[in-house]
Backbone as a chain_set.jsonl record, in Angstrom:
{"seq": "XXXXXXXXXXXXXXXXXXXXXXXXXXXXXXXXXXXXXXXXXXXXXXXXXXXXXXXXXXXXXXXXXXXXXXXXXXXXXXXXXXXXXXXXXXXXXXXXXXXXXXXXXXXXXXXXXXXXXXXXXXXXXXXXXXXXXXXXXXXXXXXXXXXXXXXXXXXXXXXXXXXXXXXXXXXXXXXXXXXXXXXXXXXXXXXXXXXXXXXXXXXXXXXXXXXX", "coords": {"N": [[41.46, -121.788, -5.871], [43.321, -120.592, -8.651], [46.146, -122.027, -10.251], [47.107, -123.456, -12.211], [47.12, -124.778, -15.645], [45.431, -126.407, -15.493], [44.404, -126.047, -13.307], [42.608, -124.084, -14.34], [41.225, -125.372, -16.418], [39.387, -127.019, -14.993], [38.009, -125.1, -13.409], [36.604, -123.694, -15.247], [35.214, -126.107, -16.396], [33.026, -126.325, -14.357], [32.155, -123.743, -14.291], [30.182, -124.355, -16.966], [29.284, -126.3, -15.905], [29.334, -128.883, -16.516], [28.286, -129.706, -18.668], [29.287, -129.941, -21.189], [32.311, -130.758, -22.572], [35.225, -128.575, -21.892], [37.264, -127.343, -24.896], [39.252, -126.09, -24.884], [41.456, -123.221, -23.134], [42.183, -120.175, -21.813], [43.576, -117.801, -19.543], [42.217, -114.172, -19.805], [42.206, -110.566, -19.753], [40.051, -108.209, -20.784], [39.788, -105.045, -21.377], [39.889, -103.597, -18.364], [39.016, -105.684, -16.892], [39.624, -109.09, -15.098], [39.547, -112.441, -16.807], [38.336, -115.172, -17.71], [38.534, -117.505, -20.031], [36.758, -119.879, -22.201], [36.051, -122.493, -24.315], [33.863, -124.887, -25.706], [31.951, -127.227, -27.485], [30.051, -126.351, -28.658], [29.972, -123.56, -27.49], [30.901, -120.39, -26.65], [32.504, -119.77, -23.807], [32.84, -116.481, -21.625], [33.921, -115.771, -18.114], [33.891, -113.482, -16.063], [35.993, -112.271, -13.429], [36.516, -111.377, -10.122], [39.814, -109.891, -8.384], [40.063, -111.211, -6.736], [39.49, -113.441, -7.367], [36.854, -114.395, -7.476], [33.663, -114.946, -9.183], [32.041, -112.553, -10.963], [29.872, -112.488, -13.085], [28.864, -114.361, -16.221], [29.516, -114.493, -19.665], [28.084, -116.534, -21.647], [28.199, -117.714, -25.062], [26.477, -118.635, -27.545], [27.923, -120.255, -30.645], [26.236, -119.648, -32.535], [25.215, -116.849, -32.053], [27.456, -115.45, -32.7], [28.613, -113.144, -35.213], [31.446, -112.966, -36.126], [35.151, -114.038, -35.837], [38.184, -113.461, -34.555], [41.911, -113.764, -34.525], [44.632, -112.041, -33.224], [47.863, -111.07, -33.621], [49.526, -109.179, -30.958], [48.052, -106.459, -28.984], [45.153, -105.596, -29.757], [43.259, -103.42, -29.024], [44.983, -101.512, -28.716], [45.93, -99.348, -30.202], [48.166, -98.032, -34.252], [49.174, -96.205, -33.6], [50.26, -95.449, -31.739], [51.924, -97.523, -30.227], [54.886, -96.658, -30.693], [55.272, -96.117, -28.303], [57.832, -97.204, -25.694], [56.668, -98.81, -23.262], [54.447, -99.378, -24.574], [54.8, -100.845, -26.849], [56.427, -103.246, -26.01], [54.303, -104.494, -24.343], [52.533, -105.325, -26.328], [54.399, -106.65, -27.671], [54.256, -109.145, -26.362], [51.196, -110.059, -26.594], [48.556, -111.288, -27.288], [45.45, -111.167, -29.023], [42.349, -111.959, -29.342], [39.581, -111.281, -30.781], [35.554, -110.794, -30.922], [33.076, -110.584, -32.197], [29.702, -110.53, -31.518], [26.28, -110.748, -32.861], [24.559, -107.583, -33.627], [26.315, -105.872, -31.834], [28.887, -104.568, -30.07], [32.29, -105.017, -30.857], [34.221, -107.335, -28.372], [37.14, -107.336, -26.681], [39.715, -109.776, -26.241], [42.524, -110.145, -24.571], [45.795, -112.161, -24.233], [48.24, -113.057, -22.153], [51.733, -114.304, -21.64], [51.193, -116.266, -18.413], [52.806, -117.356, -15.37], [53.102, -120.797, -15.066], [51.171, -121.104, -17.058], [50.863, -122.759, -19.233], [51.754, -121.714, -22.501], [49.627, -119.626, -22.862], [49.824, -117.228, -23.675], [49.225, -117.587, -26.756], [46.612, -118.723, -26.246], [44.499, -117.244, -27.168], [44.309, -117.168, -30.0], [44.635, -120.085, -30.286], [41.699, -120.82, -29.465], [39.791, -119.275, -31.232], [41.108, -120.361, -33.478], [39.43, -123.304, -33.129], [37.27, -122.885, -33.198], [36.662, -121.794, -35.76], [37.372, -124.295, -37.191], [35.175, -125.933, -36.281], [32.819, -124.408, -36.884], [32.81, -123.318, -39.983], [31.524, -121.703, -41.355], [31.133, -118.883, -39.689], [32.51, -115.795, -39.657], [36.068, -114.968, -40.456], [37.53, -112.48, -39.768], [37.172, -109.726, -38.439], [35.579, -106.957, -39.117], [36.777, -104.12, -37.969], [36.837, -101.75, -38.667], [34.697, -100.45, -40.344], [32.601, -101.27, -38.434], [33.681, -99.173, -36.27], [33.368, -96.947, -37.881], [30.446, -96.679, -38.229], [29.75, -95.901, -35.179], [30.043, -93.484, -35.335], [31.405, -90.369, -36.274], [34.868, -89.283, -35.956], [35.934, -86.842, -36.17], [33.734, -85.338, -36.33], [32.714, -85.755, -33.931], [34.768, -84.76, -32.052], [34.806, -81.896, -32.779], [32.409, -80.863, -32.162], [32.536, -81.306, -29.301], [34.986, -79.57, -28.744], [33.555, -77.281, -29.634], [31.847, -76.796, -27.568], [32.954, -77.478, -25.116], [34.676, -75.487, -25.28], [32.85, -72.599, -25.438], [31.613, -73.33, -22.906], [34.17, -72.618, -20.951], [34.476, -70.127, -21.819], [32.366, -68.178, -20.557], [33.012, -67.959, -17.659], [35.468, -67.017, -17.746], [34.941, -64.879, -18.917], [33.902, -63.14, -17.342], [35.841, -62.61, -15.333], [38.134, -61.649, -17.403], [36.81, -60.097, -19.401], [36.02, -59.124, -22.294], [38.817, -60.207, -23.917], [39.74, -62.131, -21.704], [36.961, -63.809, -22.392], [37.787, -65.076, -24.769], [40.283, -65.984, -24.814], [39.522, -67.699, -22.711], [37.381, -69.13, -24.24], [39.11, -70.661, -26.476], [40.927, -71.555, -24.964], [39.578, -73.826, -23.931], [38.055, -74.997, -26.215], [40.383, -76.363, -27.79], [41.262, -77.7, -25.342], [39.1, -79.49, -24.965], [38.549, -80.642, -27.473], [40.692, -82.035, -28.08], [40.957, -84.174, -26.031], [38.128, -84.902, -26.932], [39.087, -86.229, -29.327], [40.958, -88.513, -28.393], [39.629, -89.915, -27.008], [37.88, -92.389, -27.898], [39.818, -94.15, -28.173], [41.09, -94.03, -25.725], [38.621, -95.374, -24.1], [38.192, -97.637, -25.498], [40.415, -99.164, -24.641], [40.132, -99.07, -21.801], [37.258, -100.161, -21.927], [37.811, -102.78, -23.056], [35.778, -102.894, -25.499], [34.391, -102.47, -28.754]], "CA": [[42.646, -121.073, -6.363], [43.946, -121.285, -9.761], [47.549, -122.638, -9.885], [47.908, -124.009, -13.323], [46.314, -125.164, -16.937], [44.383, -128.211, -15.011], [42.846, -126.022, -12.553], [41.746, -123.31, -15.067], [39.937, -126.645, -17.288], [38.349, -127.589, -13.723], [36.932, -123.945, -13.21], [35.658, -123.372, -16.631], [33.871, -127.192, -16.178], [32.41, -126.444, -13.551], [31.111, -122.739, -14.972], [29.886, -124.715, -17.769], [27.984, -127.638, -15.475], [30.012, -130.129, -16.734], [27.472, -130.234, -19.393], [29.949, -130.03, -22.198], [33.824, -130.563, -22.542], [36.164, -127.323, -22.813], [38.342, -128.21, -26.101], [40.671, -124.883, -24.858], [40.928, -122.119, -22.562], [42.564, -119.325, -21.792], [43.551, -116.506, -18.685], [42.82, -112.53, -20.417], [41.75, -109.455, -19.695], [38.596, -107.422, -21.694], [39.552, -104.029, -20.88], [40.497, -103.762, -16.911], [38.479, -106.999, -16.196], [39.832, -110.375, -15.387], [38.184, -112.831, -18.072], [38.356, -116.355, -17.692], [38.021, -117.852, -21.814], [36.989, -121.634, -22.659], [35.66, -123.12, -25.388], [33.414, -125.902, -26.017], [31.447, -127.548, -29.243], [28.706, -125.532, -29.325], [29.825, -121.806, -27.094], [32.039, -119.391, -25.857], [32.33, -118.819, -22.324], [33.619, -115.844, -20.584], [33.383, -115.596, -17.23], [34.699, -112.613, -15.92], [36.008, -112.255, -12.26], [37.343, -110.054, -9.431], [41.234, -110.058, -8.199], [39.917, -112.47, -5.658], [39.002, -114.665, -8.411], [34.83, -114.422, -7.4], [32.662, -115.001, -10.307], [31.002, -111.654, -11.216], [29.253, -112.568, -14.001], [29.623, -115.37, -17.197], [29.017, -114.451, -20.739], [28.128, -117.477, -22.622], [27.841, -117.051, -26.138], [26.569, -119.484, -28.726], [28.416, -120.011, -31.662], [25.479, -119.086, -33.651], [25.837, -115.459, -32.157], [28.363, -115.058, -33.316], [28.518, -113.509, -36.081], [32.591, -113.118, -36.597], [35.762, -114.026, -34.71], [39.503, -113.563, -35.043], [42.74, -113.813, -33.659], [45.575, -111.495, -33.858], [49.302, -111.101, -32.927], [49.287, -108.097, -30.342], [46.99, -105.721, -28.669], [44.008, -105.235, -30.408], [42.605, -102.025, -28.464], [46.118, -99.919, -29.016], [46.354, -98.472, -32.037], [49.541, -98.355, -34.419], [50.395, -94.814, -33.505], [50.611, -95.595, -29.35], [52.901, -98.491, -30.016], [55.774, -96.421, -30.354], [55.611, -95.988, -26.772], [58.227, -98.802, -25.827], [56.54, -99.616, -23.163], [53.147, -99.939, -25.31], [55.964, -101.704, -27.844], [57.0, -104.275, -25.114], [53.225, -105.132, -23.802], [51.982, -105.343, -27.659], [54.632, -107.912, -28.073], [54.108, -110.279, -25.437], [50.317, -110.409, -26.489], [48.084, -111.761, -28.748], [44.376, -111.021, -29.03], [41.02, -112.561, -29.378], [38.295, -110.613, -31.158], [34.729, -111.66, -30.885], [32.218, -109.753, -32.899], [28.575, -110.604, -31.356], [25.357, -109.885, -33.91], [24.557, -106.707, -32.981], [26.751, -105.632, -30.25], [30.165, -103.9, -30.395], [33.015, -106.022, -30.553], [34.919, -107.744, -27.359], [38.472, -107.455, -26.94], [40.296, -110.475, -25.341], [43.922, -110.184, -24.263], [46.116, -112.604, -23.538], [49.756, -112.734, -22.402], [52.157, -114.817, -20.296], [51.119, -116.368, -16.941], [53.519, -118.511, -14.635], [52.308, -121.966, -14.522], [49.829, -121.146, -17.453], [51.555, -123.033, -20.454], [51.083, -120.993, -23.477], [48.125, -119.062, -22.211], [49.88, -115.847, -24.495], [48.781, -118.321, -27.741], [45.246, -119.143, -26.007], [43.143, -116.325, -28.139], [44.784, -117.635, -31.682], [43.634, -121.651, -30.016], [40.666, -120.781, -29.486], [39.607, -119.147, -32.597], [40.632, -122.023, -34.66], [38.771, -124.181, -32.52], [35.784, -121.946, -33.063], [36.772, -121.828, -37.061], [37.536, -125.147, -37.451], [33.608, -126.139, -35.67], [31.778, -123.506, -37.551], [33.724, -122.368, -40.813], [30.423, -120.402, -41.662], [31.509, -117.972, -39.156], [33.799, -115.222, -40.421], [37.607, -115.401, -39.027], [38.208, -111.924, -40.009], [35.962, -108.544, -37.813], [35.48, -105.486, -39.583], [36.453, -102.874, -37.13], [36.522, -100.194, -39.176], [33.566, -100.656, -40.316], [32.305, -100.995, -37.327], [33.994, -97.819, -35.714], [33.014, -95.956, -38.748], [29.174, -96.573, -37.799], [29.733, -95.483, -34.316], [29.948, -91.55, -35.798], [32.386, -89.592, -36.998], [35.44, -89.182, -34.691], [36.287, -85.516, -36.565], [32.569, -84.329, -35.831], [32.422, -85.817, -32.053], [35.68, -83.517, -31.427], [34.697, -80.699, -33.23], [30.806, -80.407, -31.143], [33.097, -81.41, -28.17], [35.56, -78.555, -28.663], [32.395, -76.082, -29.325], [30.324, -76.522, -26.133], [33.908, -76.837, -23.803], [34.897, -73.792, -25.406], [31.948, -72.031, -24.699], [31.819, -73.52, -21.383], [34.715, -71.851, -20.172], [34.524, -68.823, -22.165], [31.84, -67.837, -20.116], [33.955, -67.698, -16.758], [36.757, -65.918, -18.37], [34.511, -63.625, -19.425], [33.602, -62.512, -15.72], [37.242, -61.978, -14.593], [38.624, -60.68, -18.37], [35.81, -59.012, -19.955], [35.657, -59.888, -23.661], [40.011, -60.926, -23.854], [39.319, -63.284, -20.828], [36.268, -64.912, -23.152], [38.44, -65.289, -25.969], [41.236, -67.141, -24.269], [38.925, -68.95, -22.836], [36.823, -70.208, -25.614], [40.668, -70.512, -27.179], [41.485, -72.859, -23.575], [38.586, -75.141, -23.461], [38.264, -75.718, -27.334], [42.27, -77.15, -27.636], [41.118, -79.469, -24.368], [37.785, -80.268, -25.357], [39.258, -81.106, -29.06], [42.22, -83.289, -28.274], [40.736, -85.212, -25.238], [37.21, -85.973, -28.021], [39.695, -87.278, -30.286], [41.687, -89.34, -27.845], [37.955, -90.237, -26.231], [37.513, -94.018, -28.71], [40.835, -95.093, -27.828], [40.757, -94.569, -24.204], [37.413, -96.324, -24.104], [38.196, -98.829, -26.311], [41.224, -99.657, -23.72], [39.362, -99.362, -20.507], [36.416, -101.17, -21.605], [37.88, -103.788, -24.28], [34.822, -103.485, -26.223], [34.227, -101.541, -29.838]], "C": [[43.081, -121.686, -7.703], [45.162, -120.812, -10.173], [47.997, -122.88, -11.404], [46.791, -124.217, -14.73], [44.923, -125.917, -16.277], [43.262, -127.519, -14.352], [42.281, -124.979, -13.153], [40.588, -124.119, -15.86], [38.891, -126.992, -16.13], [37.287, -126.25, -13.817], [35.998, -124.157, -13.896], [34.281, -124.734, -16.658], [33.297, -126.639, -15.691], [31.395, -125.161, -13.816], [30.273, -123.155, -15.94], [28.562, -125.872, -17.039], [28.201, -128.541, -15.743], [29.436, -130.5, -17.707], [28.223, -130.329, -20.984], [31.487, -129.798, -21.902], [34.449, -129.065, -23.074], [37.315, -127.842, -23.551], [39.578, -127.398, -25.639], [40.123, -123.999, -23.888], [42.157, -121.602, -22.511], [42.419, -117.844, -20.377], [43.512, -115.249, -19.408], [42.501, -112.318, -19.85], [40.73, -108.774, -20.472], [38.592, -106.099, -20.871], [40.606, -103.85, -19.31], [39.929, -105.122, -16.185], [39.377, -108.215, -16.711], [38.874, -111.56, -15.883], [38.96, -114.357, -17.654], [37.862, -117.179, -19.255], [38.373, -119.462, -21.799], [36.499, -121.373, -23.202], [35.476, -124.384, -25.098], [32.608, -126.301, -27.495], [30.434, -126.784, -29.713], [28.507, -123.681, -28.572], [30.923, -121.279, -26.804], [31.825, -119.264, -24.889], [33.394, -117.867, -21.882], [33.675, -115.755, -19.258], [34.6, -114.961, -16.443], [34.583, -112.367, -14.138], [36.849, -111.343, -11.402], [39.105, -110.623, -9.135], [41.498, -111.367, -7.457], [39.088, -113.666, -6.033], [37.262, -114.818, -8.186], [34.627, -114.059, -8.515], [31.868, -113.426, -9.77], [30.344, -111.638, -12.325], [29.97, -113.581, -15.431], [28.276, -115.053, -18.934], [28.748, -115.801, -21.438], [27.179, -117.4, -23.722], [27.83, -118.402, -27.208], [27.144, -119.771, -29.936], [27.162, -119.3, -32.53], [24.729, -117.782, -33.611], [26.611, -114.639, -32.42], [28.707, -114.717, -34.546], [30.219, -113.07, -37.201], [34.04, -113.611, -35.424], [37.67, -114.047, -35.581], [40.642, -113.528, -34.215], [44.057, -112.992, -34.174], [47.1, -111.612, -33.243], [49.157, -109.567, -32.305], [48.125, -107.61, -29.666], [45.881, -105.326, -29.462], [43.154, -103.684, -29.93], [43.555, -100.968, -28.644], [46.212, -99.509, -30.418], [47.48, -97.957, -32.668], [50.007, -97.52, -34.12], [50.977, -95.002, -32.219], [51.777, -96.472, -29.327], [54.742, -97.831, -30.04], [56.435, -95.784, -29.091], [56.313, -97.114, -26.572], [57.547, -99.512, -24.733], [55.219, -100.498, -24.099], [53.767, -101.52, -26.257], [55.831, -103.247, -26.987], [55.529, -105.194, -25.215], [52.702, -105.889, -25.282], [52.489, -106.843, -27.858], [54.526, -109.032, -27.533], [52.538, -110.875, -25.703], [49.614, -110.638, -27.708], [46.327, -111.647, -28.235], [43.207, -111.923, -29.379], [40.011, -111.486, -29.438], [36.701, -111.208, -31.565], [33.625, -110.55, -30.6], [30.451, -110.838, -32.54], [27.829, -109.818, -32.475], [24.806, -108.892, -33.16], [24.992, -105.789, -32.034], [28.238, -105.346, -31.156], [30.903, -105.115, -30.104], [33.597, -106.42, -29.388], [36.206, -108.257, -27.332], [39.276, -108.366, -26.121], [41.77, -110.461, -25.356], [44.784, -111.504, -23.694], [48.015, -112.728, -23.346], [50.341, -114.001, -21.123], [52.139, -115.252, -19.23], [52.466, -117.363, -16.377], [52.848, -119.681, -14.461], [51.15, -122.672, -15.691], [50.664, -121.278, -19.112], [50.502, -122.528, -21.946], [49.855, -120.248, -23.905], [48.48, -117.938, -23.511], [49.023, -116.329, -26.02], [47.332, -118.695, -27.341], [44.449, -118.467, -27.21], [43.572, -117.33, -29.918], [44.35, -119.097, -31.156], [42.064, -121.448, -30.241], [39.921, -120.361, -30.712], [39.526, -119.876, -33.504], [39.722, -123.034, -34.268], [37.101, -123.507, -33.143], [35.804, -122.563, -34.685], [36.253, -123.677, -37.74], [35.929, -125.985, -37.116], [32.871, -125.57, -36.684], [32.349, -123.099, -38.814], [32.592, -121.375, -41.479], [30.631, -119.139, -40.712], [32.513, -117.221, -39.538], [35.123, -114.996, -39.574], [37.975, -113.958, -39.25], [36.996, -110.689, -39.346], [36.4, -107.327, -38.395], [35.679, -104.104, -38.76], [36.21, -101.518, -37.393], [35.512, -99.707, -39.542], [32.387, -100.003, -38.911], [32.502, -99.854, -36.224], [33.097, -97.044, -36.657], [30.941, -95.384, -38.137], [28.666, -96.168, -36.416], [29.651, -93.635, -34.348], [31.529, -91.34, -35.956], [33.473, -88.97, -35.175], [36.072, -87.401, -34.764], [34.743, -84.274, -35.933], [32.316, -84.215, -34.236], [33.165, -84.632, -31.559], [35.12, -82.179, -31.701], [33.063, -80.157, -32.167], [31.775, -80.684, -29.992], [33.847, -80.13, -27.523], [35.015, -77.35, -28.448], [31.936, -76.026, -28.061], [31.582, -76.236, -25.31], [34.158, -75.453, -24.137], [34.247, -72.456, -25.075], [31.763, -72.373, -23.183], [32.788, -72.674, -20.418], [35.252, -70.543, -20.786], [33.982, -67.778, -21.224], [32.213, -66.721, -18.712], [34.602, -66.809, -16.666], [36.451, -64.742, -18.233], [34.214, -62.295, -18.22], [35.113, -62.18, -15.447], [38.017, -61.147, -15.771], [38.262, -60.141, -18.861], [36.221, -59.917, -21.299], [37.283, -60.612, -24.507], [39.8, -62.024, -23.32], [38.783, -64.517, -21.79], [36.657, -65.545, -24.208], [39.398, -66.294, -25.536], [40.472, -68.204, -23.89], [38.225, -69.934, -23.356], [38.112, -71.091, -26.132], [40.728, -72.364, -26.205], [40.474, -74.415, -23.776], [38.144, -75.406, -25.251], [39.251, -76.316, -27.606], [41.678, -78.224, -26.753], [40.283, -80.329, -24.894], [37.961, -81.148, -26.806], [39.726, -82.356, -29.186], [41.465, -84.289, -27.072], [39.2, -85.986, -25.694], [38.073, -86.551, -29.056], [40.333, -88.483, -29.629], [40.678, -90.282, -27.167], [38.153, -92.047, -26.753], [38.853, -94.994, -28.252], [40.858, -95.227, -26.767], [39.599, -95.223, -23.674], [38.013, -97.344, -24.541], [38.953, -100.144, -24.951], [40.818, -99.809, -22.392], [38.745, -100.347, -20.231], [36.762, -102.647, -21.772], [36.582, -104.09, -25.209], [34.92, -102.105, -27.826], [35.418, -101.653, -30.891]], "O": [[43.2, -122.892, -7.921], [45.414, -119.635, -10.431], [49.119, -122.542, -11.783], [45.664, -123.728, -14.659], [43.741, -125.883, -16.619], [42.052, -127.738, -14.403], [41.23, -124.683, -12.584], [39.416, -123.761, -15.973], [37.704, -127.21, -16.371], [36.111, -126.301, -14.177], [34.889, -124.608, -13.608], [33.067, -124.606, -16.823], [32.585, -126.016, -16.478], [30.177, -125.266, -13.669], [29.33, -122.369, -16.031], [27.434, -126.147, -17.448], [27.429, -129.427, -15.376], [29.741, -131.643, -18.048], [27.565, -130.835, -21.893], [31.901, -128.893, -21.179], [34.286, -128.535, -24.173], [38.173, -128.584, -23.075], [40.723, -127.787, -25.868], [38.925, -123.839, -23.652], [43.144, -122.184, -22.961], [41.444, -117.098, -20.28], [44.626, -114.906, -19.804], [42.163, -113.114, -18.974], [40.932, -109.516, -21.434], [37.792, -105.878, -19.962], [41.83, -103.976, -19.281], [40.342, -105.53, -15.1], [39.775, -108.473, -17.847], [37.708, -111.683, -15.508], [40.145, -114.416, -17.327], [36.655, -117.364, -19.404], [39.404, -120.097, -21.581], [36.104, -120.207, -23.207], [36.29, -125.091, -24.505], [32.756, -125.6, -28.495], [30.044, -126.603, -30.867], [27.619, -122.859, -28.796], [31.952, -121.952, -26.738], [30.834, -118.569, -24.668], [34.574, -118.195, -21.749], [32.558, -115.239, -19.295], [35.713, -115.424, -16.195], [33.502, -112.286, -13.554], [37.751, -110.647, -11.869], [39.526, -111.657, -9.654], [42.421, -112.181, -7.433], [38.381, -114.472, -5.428], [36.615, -115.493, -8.987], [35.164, -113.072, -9.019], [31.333, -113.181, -8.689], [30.155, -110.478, -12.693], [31.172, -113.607, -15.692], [27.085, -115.244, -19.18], [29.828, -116.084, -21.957], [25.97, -117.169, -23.677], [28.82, -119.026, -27.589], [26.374, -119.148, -30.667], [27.438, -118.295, -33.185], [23.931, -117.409, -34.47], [26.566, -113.408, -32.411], [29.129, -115.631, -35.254], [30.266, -112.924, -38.423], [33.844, -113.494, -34.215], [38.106, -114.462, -36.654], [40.4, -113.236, -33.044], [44.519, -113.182, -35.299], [47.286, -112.383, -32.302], [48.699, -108.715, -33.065], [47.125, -108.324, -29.73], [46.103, -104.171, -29.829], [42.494, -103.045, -30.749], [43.238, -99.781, -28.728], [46.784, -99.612, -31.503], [48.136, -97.281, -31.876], [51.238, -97.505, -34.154], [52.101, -94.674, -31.837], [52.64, -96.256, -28.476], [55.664, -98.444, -29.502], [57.512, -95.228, -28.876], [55.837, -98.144, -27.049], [57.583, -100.738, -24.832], [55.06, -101.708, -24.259], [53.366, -102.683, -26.295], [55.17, -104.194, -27.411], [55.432, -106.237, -25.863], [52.496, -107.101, -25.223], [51.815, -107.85, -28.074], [54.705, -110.029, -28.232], [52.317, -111.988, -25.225], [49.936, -110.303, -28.848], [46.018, -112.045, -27.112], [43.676, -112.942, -29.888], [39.613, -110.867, -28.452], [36.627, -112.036, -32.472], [33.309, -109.919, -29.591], [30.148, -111.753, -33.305], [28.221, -108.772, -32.992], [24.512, -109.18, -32.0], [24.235, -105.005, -31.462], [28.591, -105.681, -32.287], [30.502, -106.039, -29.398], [33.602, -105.314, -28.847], [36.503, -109.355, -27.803], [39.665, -107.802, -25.098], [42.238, -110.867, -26.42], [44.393, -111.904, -22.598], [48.84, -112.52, -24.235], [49.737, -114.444, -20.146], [53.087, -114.817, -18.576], [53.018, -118.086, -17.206], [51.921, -119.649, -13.652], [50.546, -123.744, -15.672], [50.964, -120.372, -19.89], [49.347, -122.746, -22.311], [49.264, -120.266, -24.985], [47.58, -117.727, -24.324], [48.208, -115.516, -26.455], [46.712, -119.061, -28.339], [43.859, -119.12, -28.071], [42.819, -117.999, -30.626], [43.37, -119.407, -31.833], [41.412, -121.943, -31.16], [39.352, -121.299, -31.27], [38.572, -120.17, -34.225], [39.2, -123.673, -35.182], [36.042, -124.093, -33.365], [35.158, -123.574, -34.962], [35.293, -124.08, -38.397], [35.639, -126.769, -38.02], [32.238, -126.339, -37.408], [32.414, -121.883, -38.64], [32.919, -120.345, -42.069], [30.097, -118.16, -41.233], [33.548, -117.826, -39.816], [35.206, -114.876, -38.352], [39.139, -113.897, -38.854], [35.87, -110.794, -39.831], [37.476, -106.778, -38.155], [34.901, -103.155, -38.859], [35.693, -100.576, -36.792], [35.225, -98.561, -39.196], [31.774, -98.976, -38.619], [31.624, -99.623, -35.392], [32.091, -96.51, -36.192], [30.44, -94.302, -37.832], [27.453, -96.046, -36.241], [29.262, -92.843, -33.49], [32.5, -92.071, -35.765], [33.145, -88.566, -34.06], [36.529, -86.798, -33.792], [34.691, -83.146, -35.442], [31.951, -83.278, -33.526], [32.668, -83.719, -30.9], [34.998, -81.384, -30.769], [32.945, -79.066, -31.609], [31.721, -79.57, -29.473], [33.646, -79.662, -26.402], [35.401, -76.496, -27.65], [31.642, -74.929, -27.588], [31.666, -75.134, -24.767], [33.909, -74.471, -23.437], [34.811, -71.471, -24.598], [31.804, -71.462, -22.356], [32.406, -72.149, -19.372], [36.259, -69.968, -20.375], [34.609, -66.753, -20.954], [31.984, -65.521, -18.556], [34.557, -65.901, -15.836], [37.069, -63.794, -17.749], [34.294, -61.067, -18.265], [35.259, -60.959, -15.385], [38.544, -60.087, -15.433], [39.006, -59.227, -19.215], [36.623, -61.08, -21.311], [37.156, -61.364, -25.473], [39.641, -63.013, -24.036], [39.35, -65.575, -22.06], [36.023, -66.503, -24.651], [39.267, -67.452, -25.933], [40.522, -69.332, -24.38], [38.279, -71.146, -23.148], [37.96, -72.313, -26.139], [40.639, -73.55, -26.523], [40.739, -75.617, -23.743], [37.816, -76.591, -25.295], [38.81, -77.453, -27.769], [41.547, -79.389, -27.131], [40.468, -81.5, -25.225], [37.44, -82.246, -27.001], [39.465, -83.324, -29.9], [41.489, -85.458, -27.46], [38.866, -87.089, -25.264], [37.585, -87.498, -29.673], [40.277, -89.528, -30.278], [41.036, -91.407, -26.817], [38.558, -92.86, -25.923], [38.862, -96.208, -28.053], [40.695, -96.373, -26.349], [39.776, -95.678, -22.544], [38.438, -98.081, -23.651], [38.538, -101.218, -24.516], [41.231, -100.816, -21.817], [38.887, -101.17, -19.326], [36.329, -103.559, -21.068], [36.319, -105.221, -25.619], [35.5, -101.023, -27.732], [35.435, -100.927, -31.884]]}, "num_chains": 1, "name": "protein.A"}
């Protein structure tokens, strides 16, 4: 069971093998998963686990896969328009992020905020980072996401082929119960859904998974 700072440093040893000291760690989230984040001199470990704290799997990532990392104030997966949701507002402010750009691989979004017991855990992602920085300064402190989105495709063309095929999809239908009105509304119906829920598509991913 983990109770406090001491016995999160014990875990993480012990995920580690004892074979190197963790300089820092950290309780987030990556998405809907619970993430377990240390740092030692030469990696990153995640090691991400169920509610009932069981190890389901441990990323450990060399520094010299790394090929950026950064730390921000807030949510990193919401985006500035959502925040004027208060509660989005509220959560945003309580948290502070950890971004950690693997070569090749979409980025990984670490969250962290508040625990009881878990002194300054919300500040963990911004520790760690420098720790990383301060080790490696050949590593870049700053991740290109846009960039990086941008090369994922076009978020105007995804909607727009998205909107086409639903639209046709339930034109079809329509078309059986309204005759050629019916198909019209319904092209009409299922382009609007298909539209707005491919544009909204990258952000609700983004937030599910924590990765990209």
């Amino acid at each position: 069971m983990i109770r406090n700072q001491g016995d999160l440093m014990e875990r993480l040893s012990e995920t580690a093998g004892h074979s190197e000291e963790i300089l820092d760690c950290g309780w987030g989230t990556v998405g809907a998963r619970n993430v377990l984040v240390g740092v030692t001199g030469t990696r990153l470990l995640l090691e991400y686990t169920t509610i009932g704290m069981k190890t389901k799997s441990v990323d450990e990532i060399p520094f010299s896969m790394i090929e950026a990392i950064e730390s921000r104030k807030g949510d990193s997966t919401i985006p500035g328009w959502a925040r004027i949701n208060v509660q989005n507002a509220i959560l945003d402010a309580l948290t502070t992020s950890l971004v950690v750009k693997k070569t090749g691989e979409r980025s990984i979004h670490v969250s962290f905020r508040p625990l009881p017991g878990f002194r300054g855990n919300r500040e963990a992602g911004l520790r760690i980072a420098r720790v990383i920085i301060e080790l490696r300064p050949d590593i870049a402190d700053t991740v290109d996401l846009q960039s990086e989105r941008k090369a994922e495709g076009s978020t105007a063309g995804r909607s727009f082929r998205v909107a086409l095929l639903t639209g046709i999809l339930l034109a079809v239908p329509f078309a059986f119960i309204g005759g050629v009105p019916g198909a019209v509304a319904g092209f009409f119906a299922g382009a609007v859904t298909g539209g707005v829920f491919a544009l909204f598509w990258p952000y609700l991913r983004r937030t599910v998974t924590g990765r990209g």
